[in-house]
FIKOLZA-1660 file (N, C-alpha, C; in steps of 0.1 Angstrom, whole numbers, plus 5000, padded with zeros to 4 digits):
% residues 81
   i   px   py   pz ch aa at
   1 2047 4242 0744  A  X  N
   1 2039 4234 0735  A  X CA
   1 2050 4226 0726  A  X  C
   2 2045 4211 0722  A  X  N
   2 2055 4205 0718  A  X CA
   2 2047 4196 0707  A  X  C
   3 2056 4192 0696  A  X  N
   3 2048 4187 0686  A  X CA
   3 2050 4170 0690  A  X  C
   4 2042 4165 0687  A  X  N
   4 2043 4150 0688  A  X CA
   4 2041 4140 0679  A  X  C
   5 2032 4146 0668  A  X  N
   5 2034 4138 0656  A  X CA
   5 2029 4147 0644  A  X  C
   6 2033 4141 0630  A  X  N
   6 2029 4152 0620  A  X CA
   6 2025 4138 0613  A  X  C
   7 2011 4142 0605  A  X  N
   7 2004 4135 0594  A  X CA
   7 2001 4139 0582  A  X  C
   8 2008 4137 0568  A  X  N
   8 2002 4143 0556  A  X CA
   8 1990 4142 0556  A  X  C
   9 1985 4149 0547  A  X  N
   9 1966 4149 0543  A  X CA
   9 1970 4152 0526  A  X  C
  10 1957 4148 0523  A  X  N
  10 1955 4153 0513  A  X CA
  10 1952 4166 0509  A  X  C
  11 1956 4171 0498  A  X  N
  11 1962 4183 0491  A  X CA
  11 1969 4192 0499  A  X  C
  12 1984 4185 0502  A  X  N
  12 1994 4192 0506  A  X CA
  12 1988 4200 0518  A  X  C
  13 1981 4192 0524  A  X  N
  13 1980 4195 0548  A  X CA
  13 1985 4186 0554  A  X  C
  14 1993 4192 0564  A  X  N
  14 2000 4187 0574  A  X CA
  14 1990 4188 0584  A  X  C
  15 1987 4175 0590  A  X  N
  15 1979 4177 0605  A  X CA
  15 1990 4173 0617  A  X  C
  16 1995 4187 0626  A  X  N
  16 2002 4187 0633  A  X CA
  16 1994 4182 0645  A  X  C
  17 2001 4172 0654  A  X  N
  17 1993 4172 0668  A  X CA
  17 2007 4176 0678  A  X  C
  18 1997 4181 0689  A  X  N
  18 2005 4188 0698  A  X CA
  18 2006 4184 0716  A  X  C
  19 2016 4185 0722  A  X  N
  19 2014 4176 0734  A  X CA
  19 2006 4181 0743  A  X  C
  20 1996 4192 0739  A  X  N
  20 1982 4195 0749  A  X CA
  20 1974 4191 0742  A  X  C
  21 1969 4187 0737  A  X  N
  21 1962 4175 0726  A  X CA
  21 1952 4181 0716  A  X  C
  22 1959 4196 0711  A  X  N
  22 1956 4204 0702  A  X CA
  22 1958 4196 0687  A  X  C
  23 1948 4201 0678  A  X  N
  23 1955 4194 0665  A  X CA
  23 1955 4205 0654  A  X  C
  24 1963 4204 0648  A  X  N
  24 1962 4219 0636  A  X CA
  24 1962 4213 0623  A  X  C
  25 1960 4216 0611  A  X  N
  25 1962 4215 0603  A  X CA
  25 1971 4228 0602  A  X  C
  26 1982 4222 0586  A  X  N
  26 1987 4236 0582  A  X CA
  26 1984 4233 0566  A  X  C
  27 1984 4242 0558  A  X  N
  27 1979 4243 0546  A  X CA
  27 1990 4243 0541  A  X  C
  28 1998 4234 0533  A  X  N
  28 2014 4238 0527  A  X CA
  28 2017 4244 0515  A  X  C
  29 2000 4241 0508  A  X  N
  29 2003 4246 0496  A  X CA
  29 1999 4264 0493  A  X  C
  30 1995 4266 0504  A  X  N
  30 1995 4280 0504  A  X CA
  30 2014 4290 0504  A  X  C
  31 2018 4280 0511  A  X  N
  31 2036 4283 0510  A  X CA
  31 2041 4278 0498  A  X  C
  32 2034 4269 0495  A  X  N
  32 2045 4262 0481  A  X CA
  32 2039 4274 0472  A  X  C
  33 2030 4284 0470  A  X  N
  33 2026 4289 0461  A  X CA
  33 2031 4306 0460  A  X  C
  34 2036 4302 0473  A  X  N
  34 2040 4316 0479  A  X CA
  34 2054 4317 0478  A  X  C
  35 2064 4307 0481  A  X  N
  35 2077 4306 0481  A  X CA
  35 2087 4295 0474  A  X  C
  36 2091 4297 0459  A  X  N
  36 2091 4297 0444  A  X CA
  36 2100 4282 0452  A  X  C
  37 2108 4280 0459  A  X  N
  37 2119 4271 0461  A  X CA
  37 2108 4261 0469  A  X  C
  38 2101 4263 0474  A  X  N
  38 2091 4249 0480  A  X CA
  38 2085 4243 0470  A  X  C
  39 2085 4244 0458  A  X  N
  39 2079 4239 0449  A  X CA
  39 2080 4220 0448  A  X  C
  40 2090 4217 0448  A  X  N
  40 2093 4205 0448  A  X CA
  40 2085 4198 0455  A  X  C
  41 2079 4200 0465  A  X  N
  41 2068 4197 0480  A  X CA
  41 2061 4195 0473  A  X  C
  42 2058 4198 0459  A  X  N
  42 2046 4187 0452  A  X CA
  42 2048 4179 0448  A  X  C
  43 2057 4171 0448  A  X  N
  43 2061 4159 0443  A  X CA
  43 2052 4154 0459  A  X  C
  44 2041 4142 0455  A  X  N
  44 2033 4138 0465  A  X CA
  44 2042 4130 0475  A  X  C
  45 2048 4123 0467  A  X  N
  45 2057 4113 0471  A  X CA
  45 2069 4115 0484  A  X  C
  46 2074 4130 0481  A  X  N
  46 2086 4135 0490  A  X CA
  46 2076 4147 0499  A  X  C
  47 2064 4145 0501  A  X  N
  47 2055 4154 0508  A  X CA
  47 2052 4148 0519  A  X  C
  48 2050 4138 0513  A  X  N
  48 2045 4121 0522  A  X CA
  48 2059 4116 0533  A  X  C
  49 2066 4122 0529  A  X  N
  49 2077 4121 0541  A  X CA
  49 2085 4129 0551  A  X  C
  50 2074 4141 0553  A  X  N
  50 2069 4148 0564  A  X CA
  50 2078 4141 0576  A  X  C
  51 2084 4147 0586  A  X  N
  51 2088 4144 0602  A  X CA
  51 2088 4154 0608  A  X  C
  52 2092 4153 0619  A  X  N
  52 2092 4166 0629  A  X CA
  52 2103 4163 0637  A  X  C
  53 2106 4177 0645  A  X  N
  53 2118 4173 0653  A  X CA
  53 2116 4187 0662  A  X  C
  54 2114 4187 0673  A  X  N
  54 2118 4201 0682  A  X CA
  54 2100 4209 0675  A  X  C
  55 2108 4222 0675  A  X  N
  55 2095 4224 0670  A  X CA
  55 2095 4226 0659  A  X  C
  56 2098 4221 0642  A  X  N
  56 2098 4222 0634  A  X CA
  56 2092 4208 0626  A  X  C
  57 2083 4210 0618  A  X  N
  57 2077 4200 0607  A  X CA
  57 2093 4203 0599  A  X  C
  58 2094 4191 0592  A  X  N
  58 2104 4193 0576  A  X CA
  58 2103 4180 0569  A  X  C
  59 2113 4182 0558  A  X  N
  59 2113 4173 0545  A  X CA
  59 2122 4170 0544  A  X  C
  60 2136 4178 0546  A  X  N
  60 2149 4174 0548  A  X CA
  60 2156 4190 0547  A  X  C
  61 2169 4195 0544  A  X  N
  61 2173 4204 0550  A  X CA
  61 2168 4220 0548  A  X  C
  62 2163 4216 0532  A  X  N
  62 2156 4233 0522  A  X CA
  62 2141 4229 0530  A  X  C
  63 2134 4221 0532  A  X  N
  63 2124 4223 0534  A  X CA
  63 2118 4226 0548  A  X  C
  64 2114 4234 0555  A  X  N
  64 2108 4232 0570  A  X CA
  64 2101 4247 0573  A  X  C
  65 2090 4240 0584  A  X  N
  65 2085 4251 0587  A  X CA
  65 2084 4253 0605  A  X  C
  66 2083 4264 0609  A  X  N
  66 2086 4264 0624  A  X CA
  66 2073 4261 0630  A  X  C
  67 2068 4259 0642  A  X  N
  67 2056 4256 0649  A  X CA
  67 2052 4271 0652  A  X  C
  68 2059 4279 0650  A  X  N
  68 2051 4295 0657  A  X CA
  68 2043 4297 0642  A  X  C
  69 2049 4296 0627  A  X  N
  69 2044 4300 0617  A  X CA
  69 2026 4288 0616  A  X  C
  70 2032 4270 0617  A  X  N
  70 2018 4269 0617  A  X CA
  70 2009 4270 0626  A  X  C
  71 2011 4274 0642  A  X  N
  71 2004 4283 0647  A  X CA
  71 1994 4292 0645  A  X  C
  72 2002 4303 0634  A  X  N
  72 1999 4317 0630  A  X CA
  72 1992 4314 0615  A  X  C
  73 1990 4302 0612  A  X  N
  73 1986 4304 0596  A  X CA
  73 1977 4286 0595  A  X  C
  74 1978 4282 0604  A  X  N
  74 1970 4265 0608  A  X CA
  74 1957 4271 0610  A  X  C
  75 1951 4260 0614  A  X  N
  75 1937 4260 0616  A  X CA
  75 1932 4249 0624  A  X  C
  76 1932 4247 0642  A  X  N
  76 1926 4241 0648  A  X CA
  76 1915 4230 0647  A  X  C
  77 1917 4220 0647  A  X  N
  77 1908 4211 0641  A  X CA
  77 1906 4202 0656  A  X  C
  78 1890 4206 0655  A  X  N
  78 1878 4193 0662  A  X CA
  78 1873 4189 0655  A  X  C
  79 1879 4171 0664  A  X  N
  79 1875 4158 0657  A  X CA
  79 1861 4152 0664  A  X  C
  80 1854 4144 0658  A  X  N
  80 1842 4142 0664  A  X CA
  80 1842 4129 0672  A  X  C
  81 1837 4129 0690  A  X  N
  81 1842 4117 0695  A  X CA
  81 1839 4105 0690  A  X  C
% end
């Protein structure tokens, strides 16, 4: 499984899409609340500049999360045709 693109959302979700044409949301602010050094990730502005690369979403070097975590803590999202 492979990521293909990442989309901010509003209040701090990442909607991951995936190259079997899975879509996840991850919830970030459940991590920013959980782990004291992601806090910055609320600056909307540096949230909104989300990429991906391999299998990792990030922000730049302190910030990232792996695809097995939002796997394990995302939430599958059907879109309506």
């Amino acid at each position: 499984m492979k990521l293909i693109n990442v989309e901010p959302k509003d209040n701090y979700v990442v909607r991951v899409f995936l190259d079997d044409n899975s879509i996840v949301d991850f919830d970030v602010k459940a991590e920013l609340e959980r782990i004291a050094c992601y806090k910055p990730l609320y600056d909307n502005a540096l949230f909104k500049t989300v990429r991906f690369k391999n299998k990792r979403i990030y922000w730049n070097e302190q910030f990232d999360f792996h695809l097995d975590q939002i796997l394990a803590q995302g939430h599958f999202v059907k879109l309506n045709p």
